[in-house]
C-alpha positions in Angstrom: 25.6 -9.9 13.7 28.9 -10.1 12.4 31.1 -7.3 14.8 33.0 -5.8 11.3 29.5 -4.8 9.9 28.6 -3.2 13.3 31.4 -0.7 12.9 31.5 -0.1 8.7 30.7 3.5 8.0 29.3 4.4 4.9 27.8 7.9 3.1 24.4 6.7 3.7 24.9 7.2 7.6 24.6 11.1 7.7 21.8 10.7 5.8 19.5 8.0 8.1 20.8 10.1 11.0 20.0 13.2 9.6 16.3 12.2 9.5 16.8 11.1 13.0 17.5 14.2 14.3 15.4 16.4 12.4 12.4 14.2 13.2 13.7 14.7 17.4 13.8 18.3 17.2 10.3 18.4 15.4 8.7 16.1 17.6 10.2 18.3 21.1 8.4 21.9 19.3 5.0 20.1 18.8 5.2 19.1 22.3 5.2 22.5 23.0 1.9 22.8 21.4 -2.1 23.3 22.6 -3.8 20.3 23.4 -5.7 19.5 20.1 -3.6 21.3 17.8 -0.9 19.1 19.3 -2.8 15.7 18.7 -3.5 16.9 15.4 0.4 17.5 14.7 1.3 14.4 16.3 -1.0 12.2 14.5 0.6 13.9 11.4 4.2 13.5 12.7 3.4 9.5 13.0 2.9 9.3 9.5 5.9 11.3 8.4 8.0 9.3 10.4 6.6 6.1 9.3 7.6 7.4 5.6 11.0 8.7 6.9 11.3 5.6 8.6 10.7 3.7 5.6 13.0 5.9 3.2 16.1 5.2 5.5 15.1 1.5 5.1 15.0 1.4 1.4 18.1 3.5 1.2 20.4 1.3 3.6 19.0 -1.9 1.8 20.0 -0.1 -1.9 23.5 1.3 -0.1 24.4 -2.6 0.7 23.4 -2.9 4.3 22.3 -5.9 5.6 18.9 -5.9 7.5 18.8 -5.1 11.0 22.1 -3.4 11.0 20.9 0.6 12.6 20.1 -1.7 15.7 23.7 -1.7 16.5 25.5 0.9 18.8 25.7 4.2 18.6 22.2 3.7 16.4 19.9 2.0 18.1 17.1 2.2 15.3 15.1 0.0 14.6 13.7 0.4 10.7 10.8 -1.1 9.2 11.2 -4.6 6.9 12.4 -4.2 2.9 10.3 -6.0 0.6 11.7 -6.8 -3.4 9.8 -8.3 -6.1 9.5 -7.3 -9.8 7.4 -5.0 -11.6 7.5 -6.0 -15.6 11.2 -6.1 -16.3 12.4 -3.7 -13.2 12.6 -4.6 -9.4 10.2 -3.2 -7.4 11.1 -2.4 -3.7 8.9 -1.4 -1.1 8.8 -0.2 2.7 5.2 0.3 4.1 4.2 2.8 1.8 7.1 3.9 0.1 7.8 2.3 -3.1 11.0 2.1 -5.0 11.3 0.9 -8.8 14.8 0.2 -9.8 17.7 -1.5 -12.5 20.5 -3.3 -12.4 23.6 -0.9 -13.1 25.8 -1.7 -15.7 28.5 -1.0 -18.3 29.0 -1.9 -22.1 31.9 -4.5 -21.0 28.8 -6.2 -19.0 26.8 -7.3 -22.1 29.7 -8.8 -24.1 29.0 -12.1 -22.4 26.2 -13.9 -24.9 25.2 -16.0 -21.6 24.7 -12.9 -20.0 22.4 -11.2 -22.6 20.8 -14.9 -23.1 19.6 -14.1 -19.0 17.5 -11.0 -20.1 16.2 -12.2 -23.5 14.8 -15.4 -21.7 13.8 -13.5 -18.6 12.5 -10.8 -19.9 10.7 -12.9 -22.9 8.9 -15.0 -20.2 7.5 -12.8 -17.6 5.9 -10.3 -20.9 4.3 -13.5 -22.2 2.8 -14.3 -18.4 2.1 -10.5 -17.9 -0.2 -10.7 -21.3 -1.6 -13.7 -21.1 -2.4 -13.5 -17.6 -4.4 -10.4 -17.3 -7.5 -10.1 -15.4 -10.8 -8.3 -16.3 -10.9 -5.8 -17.8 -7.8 -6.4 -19.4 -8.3 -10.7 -20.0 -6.8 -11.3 -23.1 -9.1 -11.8 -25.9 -8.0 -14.2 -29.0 -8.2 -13.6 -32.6 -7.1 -15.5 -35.9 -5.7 -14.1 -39.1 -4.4 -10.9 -39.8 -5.5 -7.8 -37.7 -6.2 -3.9 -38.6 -6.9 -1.8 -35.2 -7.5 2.1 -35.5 -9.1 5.5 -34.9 -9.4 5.8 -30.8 -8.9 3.4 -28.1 -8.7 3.0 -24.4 -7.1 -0.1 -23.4 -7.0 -3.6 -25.2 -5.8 -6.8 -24.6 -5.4 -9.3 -28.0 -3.7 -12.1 -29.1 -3.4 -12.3 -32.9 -3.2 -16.5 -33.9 -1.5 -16.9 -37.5 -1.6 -13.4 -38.5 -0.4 -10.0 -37.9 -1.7 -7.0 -36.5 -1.3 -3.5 -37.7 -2.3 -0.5 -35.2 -2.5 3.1 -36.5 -4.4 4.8 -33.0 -4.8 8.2 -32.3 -5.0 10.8 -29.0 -4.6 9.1 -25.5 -4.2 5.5 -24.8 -4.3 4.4 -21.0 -2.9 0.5 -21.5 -2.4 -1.9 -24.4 -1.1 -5.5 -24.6 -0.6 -7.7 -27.3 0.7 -11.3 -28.7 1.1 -11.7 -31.9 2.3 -14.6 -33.7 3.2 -13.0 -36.8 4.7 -9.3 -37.0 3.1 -6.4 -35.7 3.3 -3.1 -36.6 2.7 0.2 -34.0 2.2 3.7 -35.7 0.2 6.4 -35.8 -0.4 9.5 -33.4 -1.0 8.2 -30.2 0.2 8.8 -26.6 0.2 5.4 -24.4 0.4 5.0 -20.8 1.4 1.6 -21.0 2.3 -0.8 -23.9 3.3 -4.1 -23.8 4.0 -5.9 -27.1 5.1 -9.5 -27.7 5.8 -10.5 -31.4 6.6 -13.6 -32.7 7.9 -11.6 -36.0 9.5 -8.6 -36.8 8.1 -5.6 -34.3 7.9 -1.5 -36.2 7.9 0.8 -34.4 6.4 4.4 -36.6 4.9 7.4 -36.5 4.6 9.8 -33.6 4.1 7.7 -31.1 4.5 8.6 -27.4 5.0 5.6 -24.6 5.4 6.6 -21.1 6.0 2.6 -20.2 7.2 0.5 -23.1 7.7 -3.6 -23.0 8.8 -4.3 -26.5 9.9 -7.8 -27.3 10.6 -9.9 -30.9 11.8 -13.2 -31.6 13.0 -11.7 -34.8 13.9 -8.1 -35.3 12.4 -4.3 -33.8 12.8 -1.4 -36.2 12.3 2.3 -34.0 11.8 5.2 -36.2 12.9 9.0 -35.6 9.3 10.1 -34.2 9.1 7.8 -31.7 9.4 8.4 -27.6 9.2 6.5 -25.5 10.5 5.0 -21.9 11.0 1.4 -21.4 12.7 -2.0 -22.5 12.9 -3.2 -26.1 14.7 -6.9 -26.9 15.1 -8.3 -30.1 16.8 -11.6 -30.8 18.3 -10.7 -34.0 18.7 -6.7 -33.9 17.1 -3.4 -32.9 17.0 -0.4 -36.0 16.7 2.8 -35.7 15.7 4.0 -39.5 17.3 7.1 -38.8 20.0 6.8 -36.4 19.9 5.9 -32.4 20.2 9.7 -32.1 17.3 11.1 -33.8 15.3 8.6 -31.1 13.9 10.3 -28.2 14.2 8.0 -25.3 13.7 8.9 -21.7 15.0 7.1 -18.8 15.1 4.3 -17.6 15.1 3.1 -21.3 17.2 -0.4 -22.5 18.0 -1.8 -25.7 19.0 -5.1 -26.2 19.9 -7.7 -29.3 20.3 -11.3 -28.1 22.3 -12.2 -31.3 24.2 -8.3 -31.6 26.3 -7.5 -28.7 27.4 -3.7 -30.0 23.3 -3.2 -29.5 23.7 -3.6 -25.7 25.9 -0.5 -25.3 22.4 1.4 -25.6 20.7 2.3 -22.7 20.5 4.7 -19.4 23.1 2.2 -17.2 20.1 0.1 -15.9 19.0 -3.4 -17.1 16.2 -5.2 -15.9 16.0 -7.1 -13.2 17.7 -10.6 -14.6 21.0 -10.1 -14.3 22.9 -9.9 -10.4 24.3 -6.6 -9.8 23.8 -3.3 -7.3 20.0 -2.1 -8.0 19.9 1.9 -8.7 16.3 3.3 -8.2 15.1 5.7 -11.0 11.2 6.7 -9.1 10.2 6.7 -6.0 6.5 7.1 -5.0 4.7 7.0 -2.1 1.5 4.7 -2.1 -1.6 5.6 0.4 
């Protein structure tokens, strides 16, 4: 390894050693410990450090440093293997159990660049037509012609509208929805989603008092958000993204990101993450650990 990464010093040092210690002085009082009680603790101890372990992994690998670099002198640690793929339009990292979704950060200067915003429209335009239309059971896509009306209650679905448009107006809790449509679609209505992913050939409206804990919004024409709406997510347009009654009557959580391909002042709007299409320092936003 190269000797000048060996000795860089960073402020994500005091924190991977910080762990180290606390884990040594916690691992020399249960030692102190009754025999079962002690096995018990130990056992327990194992898998907090495997998650500790794996923390200081994922943070070092978000902080810049290259793998295997805590096996130098004075650390002499050895931490577990970083893996990064993508979840919808956001990376996913991972660590044995500890999993990390994050965005690209960014400013407003970044999206003046058309061949820049051409990278997320395209990227992000391809992997929510495979994440539709490759679903498995019991989300397999199901295919309907002409023009479609969907309401009252609903679960989960998973439809592709040929030559026509669909219209939802759903009520009370919905776990997971996706959609193609080759005409435009309209979403509105009372309902709260877990996830919903929506590809529209046409214009995409967004209405009512809708609730999305995970939005993937995408038109190859135009999205039009109105007041009522909240939601968490990416929406991409090629032409423009409205807000009937303002950006700032919209209630958008973070991470959220707005995006025109054809209207550069639209990419200002957003929580300082993109997705994952663009090269750039990842920042997580959640962090869970996975049994």
């Amino acid at each position: 390894m190269n000797e000048s990464w060996c000795q860089k010093r960073g402020a994500i040092l005091p924190f991977v050693m910080g762990i180290v210690l606390a884990v040594t002085l916690l691992l020399t009082s249960l030692l102190q410990m009754p025999g079962g009680m002690r096995l018990s603790a130990l056992r327990y101890l194992k898998k907090q450090q495997e998650v500790y372990d794996a923390e200081s992994a994922l943070l070092a690998y978000l902080n810049g440093f290259p793998e295997g670099y805590f096996k130098c002198a004075p650390w002499n640690v050895s931490l577990p293997k970083v893996n990064l793929k993508r979840l919808g339009p956001w990376a996913e990292l991972s660590s044995e159990n500890v999993h990390v979704l994050a965005g690209v950060v960014y400013d407003s200067a970044t999206f003046r660049s058309y061949e820049v915003r051409r990278k997320i429209y395209e990227g992000f335009r391809q992997v929510l037509n495979d994440e539709i239309k490759m679903a498995l059971p019991p989300m397999a896509l199901q295919i309907k012609s002409g023009n479609r009306r969907v309401g009252g209650r609903l679960s989960m679905a998973s439809l592709w509208v040929q030559d026509g448009d669909l219209t939802l107006n759903l009520d009370g809790k919905v776990h997971s929805c996706r959609f193609l449509v080759d005409g435009s679609a309209e979403v509105r209505g009372s309902a709260v989603f877990d996830t919903l992913r929506i590809y529209s050939r046409g214009p995409l409206y967004l209405r009512g008092n809708l609730k999305v804990q995970w939005l993937e919004a995408f038109s190859e024409d135009y999205v039009e958000i109105s007041r009522e709406v909240v939601f968490s997510g990416v929406v991409v347009a090629r032409h423009e993204v409205t807000f009937r009654n303002g950006f700032n009557k919209v209630s958008a959580r973070k991470p959220f990101f707005v995006m025109a391909l054809e209207n550069s002042e639209m990419s200002s709007i957003g929580s300082s993450l993109a997705p994952n299409f663009i090269p750039g320092k990842l920042k997580p936003f959640e962090w869970k650990l996975k049994q």
